[in-house]
C-alpha positions as CSV (number, residue, x, y, z in Angstrom):
1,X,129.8,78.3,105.6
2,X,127.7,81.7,105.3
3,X,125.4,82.8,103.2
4,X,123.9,86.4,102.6
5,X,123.0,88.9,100.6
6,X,124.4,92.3,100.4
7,X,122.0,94.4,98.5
8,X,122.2,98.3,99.0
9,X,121.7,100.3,96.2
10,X,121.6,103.7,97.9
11,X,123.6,106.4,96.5
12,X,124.7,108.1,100.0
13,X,125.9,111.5,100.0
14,X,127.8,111.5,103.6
15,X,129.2,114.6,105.5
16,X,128.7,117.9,107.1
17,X,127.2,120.4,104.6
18,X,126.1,117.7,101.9
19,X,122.9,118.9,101.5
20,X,124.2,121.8,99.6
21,X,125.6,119.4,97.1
22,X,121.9,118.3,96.8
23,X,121.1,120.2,93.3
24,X,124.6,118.8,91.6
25,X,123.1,115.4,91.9
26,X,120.9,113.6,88.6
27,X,117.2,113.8,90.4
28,X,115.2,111.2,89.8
29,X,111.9,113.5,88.2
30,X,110.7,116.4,87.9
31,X,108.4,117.3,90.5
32,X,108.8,116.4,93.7
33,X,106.8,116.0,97.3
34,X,108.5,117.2,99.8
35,X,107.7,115.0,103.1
36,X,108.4,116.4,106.4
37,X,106.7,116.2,110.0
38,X,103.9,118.2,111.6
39,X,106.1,119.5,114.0
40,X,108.3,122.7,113.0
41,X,111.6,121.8,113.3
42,X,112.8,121.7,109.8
43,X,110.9,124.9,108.9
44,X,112.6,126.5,112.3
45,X,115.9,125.4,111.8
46,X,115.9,126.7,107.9
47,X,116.2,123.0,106.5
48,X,113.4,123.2,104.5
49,X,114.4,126.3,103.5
50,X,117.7,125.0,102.3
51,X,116.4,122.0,100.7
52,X,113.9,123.9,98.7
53,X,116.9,126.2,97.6
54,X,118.3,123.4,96.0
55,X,115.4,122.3,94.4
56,X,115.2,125.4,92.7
57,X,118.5,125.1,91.7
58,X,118.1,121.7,90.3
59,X,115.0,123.1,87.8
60,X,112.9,120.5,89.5
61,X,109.1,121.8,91.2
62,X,108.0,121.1,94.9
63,X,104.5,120.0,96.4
64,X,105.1,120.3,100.2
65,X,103.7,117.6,102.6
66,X,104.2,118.3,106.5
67,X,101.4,116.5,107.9
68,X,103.4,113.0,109.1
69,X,103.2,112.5,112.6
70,X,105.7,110.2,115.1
71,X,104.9,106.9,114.6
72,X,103.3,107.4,111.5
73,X,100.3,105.7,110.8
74,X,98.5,104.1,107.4
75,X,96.2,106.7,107.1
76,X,98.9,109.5,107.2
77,X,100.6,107.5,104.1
78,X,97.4,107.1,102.0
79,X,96.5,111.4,102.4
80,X,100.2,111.6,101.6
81,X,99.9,109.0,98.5
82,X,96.9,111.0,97.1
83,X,98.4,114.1,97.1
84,X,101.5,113.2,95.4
85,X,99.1,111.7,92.9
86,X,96.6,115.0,92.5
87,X,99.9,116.9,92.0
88,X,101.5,114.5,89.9
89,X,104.6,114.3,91.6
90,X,106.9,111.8,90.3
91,X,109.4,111.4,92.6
92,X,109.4,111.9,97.0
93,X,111.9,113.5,99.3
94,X,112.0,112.8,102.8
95,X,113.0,115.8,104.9
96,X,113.5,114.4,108.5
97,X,113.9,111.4,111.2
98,X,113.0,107.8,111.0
99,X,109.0,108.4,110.5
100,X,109.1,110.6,107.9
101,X,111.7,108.2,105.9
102,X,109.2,105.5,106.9
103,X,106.3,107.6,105.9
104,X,108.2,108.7,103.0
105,X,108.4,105.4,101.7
106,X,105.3,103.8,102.2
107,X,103.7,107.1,100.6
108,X,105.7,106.3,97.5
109,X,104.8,102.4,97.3
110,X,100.8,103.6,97.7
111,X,101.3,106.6,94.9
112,X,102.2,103.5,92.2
113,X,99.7,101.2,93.8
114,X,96.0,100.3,94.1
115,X,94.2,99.5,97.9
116,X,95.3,100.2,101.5
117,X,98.6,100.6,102.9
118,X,97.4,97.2,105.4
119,X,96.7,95.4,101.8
120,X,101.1,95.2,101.8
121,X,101.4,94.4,105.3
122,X,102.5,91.0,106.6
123,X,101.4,91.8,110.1
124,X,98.3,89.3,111.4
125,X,95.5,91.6,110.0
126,X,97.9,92.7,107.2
127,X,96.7,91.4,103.3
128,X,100.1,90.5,102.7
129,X,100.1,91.0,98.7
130,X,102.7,91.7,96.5
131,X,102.6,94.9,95.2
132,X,101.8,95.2,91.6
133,X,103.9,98.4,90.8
134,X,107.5,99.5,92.5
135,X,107.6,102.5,94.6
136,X,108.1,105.7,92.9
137,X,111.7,107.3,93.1
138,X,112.8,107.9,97.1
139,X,114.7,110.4,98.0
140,X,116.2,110.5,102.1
141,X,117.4,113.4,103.9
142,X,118.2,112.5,107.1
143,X,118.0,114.7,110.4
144,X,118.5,112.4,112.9
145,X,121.2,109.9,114.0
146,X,119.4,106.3,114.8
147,X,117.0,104.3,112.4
148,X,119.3,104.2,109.6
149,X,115.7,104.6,107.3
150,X,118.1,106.9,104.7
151,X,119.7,102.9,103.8
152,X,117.0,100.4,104.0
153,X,113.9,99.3,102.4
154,X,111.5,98.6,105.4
155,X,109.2,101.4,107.4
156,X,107.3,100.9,110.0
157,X,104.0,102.3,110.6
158,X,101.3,102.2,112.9
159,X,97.3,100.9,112.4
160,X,95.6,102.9,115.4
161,X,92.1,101.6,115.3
162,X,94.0,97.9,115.7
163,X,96.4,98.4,117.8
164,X,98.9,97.3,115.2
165,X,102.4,98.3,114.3
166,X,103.6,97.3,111.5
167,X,107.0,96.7,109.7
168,X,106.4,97.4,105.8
169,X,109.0,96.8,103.4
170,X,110.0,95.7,99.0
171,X,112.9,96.2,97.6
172,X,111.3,99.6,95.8
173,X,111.4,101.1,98.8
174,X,115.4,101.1,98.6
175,X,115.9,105.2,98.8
176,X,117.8,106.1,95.6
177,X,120.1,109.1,96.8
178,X,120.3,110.2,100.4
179,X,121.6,112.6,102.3
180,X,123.2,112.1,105.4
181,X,124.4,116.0,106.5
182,X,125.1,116.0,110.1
183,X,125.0,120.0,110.1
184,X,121.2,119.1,110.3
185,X,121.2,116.9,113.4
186,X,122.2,119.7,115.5
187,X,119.3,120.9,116.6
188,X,118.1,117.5,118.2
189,X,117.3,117.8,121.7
190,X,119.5,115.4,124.0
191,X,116.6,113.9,125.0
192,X,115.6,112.7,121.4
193,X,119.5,112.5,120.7
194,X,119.6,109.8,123.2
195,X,116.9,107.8,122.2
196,X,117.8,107.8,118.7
197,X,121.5,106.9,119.0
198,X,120.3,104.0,121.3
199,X,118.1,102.7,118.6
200,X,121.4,102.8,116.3
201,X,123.0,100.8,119.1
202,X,120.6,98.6,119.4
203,X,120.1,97.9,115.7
204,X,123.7,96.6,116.6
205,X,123.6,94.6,119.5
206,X,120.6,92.7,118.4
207,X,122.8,92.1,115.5
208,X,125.5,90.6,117.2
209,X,123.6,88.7,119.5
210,X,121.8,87.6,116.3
211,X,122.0,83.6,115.6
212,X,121.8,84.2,112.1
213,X,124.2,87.1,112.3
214,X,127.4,86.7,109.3
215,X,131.0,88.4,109.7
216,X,130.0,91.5,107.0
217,X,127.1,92.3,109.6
218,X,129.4,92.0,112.6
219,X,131.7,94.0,111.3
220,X,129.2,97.2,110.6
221,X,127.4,96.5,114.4
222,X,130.6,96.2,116.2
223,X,131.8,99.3,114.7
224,X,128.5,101.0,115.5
225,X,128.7,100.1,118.9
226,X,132.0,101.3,119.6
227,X,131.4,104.5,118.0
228,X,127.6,105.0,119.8
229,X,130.0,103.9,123.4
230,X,132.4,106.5,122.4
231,X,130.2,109.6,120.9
232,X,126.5,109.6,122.1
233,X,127.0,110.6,125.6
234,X,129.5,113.6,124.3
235,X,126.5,114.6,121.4
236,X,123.8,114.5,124.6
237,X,126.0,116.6,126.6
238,X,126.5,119.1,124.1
239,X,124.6,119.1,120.9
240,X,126.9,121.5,119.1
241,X,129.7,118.8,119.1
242,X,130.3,118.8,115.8
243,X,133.2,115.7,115.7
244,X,130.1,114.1,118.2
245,X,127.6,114.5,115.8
246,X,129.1,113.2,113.2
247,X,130.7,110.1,114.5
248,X,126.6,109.7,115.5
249,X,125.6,109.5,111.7
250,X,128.5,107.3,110.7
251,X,127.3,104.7,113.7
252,X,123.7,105.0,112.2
253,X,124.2,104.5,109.1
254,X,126.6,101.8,109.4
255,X,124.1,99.5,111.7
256,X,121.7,100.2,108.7
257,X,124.0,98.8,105.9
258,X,123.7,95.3,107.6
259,X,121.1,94.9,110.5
260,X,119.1,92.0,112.0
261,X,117.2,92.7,114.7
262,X,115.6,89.9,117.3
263,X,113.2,90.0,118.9
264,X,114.0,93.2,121.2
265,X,112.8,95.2,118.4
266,X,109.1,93.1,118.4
267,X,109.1,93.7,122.1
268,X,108.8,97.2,121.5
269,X,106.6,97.1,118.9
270,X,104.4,95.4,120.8
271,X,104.6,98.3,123.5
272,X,104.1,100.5,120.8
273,X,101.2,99.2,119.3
274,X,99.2,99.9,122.5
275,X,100.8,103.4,123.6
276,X,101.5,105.0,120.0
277,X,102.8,107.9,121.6
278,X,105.9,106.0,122.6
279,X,109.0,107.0,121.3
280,X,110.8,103.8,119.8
281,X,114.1,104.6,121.0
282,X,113.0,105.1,124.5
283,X,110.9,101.8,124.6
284,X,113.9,100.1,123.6
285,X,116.1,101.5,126.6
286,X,113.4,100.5,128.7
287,X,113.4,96.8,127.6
288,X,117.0,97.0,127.3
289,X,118.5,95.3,130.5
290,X,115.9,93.0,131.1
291,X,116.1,91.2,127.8
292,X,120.1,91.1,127.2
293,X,120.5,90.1,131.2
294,X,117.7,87.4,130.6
295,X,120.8,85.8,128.2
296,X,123.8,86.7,130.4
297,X,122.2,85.1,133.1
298,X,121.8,81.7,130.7
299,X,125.6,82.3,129.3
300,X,123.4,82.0,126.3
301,X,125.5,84.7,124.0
302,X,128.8,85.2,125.9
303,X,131.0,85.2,123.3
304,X,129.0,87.8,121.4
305,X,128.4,90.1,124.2
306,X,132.2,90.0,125.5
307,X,132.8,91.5,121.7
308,X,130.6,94.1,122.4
309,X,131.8,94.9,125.9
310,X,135.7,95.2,124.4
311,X,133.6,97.1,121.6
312,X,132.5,99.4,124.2
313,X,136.0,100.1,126.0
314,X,136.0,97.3,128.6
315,X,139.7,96.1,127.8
316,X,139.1,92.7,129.9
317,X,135.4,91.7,129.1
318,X,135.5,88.1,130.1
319,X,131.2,87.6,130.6
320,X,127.8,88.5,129.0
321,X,127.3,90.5,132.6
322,X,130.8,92.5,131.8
323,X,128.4,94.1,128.6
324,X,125.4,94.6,130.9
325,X,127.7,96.5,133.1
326,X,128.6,98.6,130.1
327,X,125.5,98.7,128.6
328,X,123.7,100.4,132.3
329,X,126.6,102.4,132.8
330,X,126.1,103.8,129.0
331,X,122.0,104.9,129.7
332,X,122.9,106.2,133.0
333,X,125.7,108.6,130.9
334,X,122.9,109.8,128.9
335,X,120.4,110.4,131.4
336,X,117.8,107.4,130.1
337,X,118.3,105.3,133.6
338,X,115.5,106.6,135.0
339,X,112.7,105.7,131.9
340,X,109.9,103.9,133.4
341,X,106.9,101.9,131.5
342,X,104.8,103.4,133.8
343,X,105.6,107.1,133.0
344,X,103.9,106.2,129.5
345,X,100.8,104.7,131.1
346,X,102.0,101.0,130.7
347,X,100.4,98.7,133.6
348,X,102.0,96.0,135.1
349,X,98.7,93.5,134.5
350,X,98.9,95.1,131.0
351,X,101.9,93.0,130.4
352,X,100.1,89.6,130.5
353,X,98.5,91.4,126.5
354,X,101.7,91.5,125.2
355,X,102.8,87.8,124.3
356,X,100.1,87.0,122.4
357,X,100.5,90.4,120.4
358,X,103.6,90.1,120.1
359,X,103.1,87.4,117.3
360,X,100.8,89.6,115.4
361,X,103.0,92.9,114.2
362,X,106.3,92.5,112.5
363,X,109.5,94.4,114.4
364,X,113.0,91.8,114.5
365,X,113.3,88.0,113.7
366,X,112.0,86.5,116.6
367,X,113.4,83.2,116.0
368,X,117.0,84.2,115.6
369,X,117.4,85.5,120.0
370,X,120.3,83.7,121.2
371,X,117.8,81.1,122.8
372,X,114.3,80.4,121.5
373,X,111.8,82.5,123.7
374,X,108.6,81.4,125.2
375,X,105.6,83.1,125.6
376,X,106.4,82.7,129.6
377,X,109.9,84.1,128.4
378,X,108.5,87.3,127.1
379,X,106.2,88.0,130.0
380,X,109.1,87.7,132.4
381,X,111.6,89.7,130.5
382,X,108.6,92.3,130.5
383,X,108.0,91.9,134.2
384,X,111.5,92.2,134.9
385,X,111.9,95.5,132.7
386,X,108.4,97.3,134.3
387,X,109.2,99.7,136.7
């Protein structure tokens, strides 16, 4: 018999152009902080431009905060937190990818409640309270196709002078309206087009791999999977595929409705917590072979990954190795084969850090991988992955 919980309150506005709709929706205050990154995409692109429009529209004011980084990091939320405070902003909208929903989020949780950021954290080092107050209205505009942030409660944000990185999540942090407008994911390079689909696809896999995994989150990572197979290599090839792109935010928002991530996700936490600077997405792809061919090899999930390799077009799957085949055939379509630890300043005898840390910062459920891992487990699946 199964038991879960289906819980997703988001109010999702879904389709190219939506954002236009924005100012016909009930807003949740009347002044909001606008939350974007301190890169200049969204200003470049006129998204902010457009967003703002309909704010102006809706009769509701704007405080604009484009200071978050990629992989975000506590002290970015708390300067974010104290300005929507000093301006008395009573709601947040998130204009961008994964870290400024993440961001977005936690900023909104601090701007209701006393402390740190680290005081809500349930890493090793984290103070692991309760929060006291709910987060303030969240508002998600999505620009990119792969964390699925726009329909989830948890974040996950970075503690530099720790090494920590750190999955943050309450039920508050539930976005009440997004907006997922694929006319805004575009302008996405194929590099970061790549990476982010693969962190939909792998939101999915480590689903179905999952041993607590239930038929209603099946059925949304299988789906994503076959439509990340299908459309990711045509959005990297040309990122003015419009049917591409949109088939992209359907697959990432549909691992997000239901996903339960193993410990793939840790892995790359862990990677992540000593080389901030590495792109999620791309850490995973670099992890990705090692840790699903450490299972094929067992026969540990073969009925699960012969789903995903008919999932993925291969009409005869009859092995866990027929979905490694498909899964390094699909990085090599999108140019990621050649991603190398090293590249990013990971050392091979930096590996022997990473099992211990990997118990310390929060990323997937690492006691639901197909078999139980060891310490030993981890190292070799990082050995095997280092190149």
């Amino acid at each position: 018999m199964y038991q879960f919980i289906f819980d997703n309150s988001a109010r999702v506005l879904f389709g190219a152009g939506q954002l236009n709709h924005l100012h016909e929706e009930k807003l949740p205050g009347k002044k909001a902080l606008i939350a974007t990154s301190n890169g200049s995409s969204t200003k470049k692109f006129g998204y902010l431009a457009r967003l703002e429009k309909e704010l102006d529209l809706a009769g509701v004011e704007h405080v604009l905060f484009d200071q978050i980084r990629p992989n975000p990091t506590d002290k970015n939320v708390m300067d974010g937190a104290k300005i929507m405070r000093d301006q008395n902003c009573d709601f947040i909208i998130a204009l961008g990818g994964g870290s400024v929903m993440d961001a977005s989020k936690c900023i909104a949780l601090m701007a209701a409640n006393d402390g740190d950021l680290w005081d809500y954290s349930f890493n090793k080092l984290g103070g692991k309270k309760n929060p006291d107050h709910d987060a303030l209205p969240i508002v998600c505009i999505t620009t990119s196709a792969g964390t699925a942030s726009e329909v989830d409660i948890g974040a996950v944000i970075s503690r530099d002078d720790t090494q920590e990185k750190s999955a943050v999540f309450h039920p508050s942090m539930m976005p009440m309206l997004s907006v997922v407008d694929s006319d805004l994911m575009m302008s996405v390079p194929p590099k970061f087009t790549a990476y982010q689909g693969m962190d939909a696809f792998f939101h999915a896999s480590e689903t179905v791999v999952n041993r607590k995994v239930h038929p209603m989150a099946e059925m949304f990572a299988l789906k994503t999977i076959e439509l990340v197979a299908k459309y990711l290599p045509r959005a990297v090839k040309n990122g003015n595929d419009q049917e591409a792109r949109e088939m992209m935010a359907y697959a990432n928002t549909f691992a997000g409705y239901y996903m339960l991530c193993t410990s793939a996700h840790t892995m790359e936490h862990t990677m992540g917590s000593f080389h901030p600077n590495l792109i999620h997405g791309a850490g995973l792809i670099m992890i990705a072979h090692a840790y699903y061919n450490f299972f094929a090899e067992k026969k540990a999930a073969e009925i699960p990954m012969i789903k995903m390799a008919k999932a993925m077009g291969v009409e005869n799957a009859s092995s866990g190795k027929d979905f490694i085949r498909a899964l390094d055939n699909l990085i090599a379509e999108i140019d990621c084969a050649d991603l190398k630890m090293s590249d990013e300043g990971i050392t091979r005898d930096e590996l022997k850090l990473y099992p211990q840390k990997l118990h310390e910062v929060l990323g997937g459920d690492i006691t639901a991988d197909p078999l139980p891992l060891s310490d030993s487990d981890y190292l070799e699946i990082f050995e095997a992955a280092f190149k």
